[in-house]
N, C-alpha and C positions, 0 to 999 in steps of 0.2 A: 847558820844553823841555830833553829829557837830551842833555848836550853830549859828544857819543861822539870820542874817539880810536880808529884806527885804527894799531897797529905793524905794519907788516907788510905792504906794498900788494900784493901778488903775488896767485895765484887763487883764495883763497877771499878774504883783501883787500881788493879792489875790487870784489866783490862785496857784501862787504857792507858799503862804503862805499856803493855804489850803492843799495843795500834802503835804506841807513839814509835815504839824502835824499829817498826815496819815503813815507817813516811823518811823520803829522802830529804826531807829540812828538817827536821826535830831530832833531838835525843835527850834518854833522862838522865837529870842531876841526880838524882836522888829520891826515895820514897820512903815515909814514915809509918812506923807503928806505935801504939803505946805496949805491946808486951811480947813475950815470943809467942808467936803460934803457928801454926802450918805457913798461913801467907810469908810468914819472916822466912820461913826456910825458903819457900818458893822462890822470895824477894834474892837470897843470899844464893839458891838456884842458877836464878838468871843474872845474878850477876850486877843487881841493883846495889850500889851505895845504900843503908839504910841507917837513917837517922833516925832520932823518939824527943820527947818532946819535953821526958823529966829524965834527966840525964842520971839521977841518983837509982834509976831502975838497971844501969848500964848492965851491973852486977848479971844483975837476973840473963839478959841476952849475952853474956861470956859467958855462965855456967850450960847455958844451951847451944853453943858452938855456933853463936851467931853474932858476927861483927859489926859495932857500932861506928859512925861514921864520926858521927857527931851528932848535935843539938839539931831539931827542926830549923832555930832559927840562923844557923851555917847553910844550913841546905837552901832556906829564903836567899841569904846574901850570894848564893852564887846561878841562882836562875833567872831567866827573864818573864819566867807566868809560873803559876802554881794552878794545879789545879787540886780545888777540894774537897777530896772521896767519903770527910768523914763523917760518921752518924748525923741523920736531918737532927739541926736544932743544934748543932757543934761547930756545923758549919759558921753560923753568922759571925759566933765569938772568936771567931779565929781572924773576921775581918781585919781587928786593929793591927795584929803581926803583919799582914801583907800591907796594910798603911805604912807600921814602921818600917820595912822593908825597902819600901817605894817599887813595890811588883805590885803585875798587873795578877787578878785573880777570877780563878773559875768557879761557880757551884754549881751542885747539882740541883736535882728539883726537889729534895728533900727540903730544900730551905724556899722560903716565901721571896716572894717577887723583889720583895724591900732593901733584901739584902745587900742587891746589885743595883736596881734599880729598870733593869732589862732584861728580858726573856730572850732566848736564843732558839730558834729553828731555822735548819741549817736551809731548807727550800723557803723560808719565809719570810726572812729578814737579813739575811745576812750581810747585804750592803751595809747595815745600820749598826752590826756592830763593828765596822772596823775604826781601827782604832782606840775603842773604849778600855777603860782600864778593870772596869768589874763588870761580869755579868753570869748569870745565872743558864744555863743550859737546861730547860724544863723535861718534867718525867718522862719516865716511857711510856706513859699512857699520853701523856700530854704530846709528847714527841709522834706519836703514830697518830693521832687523830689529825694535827695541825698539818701533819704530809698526807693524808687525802684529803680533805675538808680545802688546801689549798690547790691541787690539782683539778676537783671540784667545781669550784669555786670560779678560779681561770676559764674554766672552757663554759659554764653556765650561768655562772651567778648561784649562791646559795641564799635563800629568804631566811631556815631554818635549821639545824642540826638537832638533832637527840640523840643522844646514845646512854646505853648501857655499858657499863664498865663488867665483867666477870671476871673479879680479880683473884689470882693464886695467895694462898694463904700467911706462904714465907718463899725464899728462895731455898733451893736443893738441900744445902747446907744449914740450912736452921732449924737446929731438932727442938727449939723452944716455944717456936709458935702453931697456933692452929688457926683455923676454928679445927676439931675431929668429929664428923659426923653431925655438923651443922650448917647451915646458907644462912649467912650474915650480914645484915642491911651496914653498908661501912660508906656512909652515915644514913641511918633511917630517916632524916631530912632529905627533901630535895631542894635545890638541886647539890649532886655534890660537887664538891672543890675543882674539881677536872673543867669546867664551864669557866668560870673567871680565870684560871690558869691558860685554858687555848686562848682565852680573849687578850691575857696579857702579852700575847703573841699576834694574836689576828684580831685586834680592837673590834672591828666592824662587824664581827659575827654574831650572830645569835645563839645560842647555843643553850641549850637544859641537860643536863647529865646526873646520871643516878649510878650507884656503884652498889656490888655486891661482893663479897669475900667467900668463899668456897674453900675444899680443903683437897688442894693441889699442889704443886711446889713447880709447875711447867713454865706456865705463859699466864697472862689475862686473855680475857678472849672480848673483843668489842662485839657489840650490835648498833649497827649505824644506821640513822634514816636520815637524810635528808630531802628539803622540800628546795625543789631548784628553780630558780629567776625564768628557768627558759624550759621548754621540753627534751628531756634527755634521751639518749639513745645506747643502749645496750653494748651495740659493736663499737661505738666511739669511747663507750667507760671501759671496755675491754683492753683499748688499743691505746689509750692514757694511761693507762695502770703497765701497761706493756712496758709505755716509753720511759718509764719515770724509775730511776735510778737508786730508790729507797722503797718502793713496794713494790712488792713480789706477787705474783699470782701462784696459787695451790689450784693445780690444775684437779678437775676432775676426776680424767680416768687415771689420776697416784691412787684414788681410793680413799686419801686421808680426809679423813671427816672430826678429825682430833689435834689437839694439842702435843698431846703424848705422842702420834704417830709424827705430827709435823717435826718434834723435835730429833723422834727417828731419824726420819727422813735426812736432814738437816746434819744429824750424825755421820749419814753413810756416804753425804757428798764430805764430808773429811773437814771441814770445818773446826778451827781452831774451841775450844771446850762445846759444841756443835752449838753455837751462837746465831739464831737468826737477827743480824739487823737491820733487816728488812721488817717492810709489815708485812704480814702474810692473808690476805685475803681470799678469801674460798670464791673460786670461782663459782661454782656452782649457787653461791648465796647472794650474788650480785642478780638486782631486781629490777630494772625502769618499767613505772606505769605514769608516763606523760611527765611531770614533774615531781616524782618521788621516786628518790633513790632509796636502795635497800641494801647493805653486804654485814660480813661477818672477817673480822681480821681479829688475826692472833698477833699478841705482841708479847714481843720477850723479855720481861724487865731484866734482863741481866746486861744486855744487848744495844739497844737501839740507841741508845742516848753516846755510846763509846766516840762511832763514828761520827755526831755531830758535835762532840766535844774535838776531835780535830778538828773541824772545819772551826769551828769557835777559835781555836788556839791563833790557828790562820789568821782571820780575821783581826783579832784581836791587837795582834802583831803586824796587820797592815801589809803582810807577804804576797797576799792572793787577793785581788781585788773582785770576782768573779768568782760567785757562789757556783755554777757548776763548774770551773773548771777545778777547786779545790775537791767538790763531790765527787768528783772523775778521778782525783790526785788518791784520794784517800781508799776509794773502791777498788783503784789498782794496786797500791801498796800492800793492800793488806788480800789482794787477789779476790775479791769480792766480785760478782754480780748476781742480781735480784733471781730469788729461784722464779722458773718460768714455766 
């Protein structure tokens, strides 16, 4: 059994605090906050051990009827991985605790490639990481582009990639950010960070990406073109995306032509906080004219990166040698298949 740490309990967090006590080889040690707030109760909900990181705040979490475990670094000495959920740019500093530690550690893509030294995607590499002792699990955007672009990829060859990134302004819960009632070039440069980030994952590609910031709290929404090595074929992109066990097709006649409807949707199949971790690609916007491909996928920053953070844990730990048979491990646990 891999006995997982969790720093970091916020939204991606308790997510996959949640995934982890769904998988038949994992369970959580522990998960940290720095203060009481909703997740602590959730944490103390379900039944999480919850440790903090400045013990002299102990106070504050007993005056809130929420039990301290102990110190973050008790909760280090008694797991075998951590993974680290907290604020991009908190994460890196926290490196040296899991050195002293002598645990193996996870980030997210909020922290730069450096941190680890390896990018993780779970259809992409995941031979590569096993065994490793640091490594970085990249964005949800980076995470949904790098599982088509390799799907792709495999059956044609890709010369070229561009995509648009339309990205949600904050997640649901964040009454502090906007933009409200503006489209925001995030970064008015191109290209942006999203390009060297799939490349720190699929070296060999080409790739130029631009991003936008809108004022939504759903999904991002990609627009993808790629230019393909070979002439592509419409019913065979249909029937790839069909097979492929982390993208979903949003079929036409559902009607949804939105983010908002998708997350509907997504809701009323019963879906745990209604989580797509899938990509979600609109069928209808899926385009071959010879070798240009064309679609539109929604991705769910709150989501997509959960389930390839197990498949990371796996590997990590040397348990599952065989990227789909852990992909199959982690989509059944957690009762998952790609909406169709």
């Amino acid at each position: 059994m891999i006995r997982v740490a969790i720093n970091g309990y916020g939204t991606i967090g308790k997510r996959v605090a949640d995934a982890v006590t769904c998988q038949p080889d994992m369970k959580i040690i522990g998960v940290s906050k720095t203060k009481p707030s909703a997740e602590a109760y959730i944490a103390k909900a379900r039944g999480f051990p919850l440790y903090i990181a400045d013990l002299s705040k102990k106070d504050a979490f007993d005056k809130a009827g929420i039990p301290v475990a102990g110190s973050v670094e008790e909760m280090l000495a008694a797991c075998d991985i951590v993974v680290d959920a907290t604020p991009g740019g908190i994460g890196a500093k926290n490196r040296a605790l899991y050195e002293k530690a002598g645990i193996k550690a996870i980030w997210q893509g909020g922290e730069d490639h450096e941190v680890a030294g390896f990018s993780f995607s779970s259809s992409c590499n995941y031979a590569d990481a096993i065994g490793k002792d640091y490594v970085r699990v990249v964005s949800c955007n980076t995470t949904g582009l790098c599982r088509i672009i390799k799907l792709i990829s495999d059956e044609y060859g890709v010369k070229k990639v561009r995509a648009t990134m339309i990205r949600r302004g904050g997640d649901p819960g964040d009454i502090k950010r906007g933009p409200i009632d503006a489209i925001v070039c995030n970064p008015v440069t191109i290209p942006s960070h999203h390009g060297p980030d799939v490349q720190s994952v699929i070296p060999d590609i080409r790739i130029v990406t631009t991003a936008l910031i809108v004022p939504t709290t759903m999904m991002h929404m990609h627009v993808v073109q790629m230019d393909l090595a070979r002439p592509g074929d419409r019913n065979r992109v249909l029937e790839l995306i069909k097979n492929h066990p982390r993208i979903g097709l949003v079929r036409t006649q559902t009607g949804i032509t939105s983010t908002a409807e998708l997350k509907e949707y997504v809701m009323d199949l019963g879906r745990p906080r209604a989580d797509l971790w899938e990509n979600g690609v609109f069928e209808g916007s899926i385009s071959v004219d010879g070798d240009d491909l064309y679609l539109f996928q929604a991705i769910h920053q709150e989501a997509d990166v959960v389930v390839e953070t197990i498949d990371c844990i796996r590997a990590m730990m040397g348990t599952i040698k065989v990227a789909e048979e852990s992909i199959a491990l982690t989509n059944h646990s957690l009762g998952f298949s790609p909406i169709r």
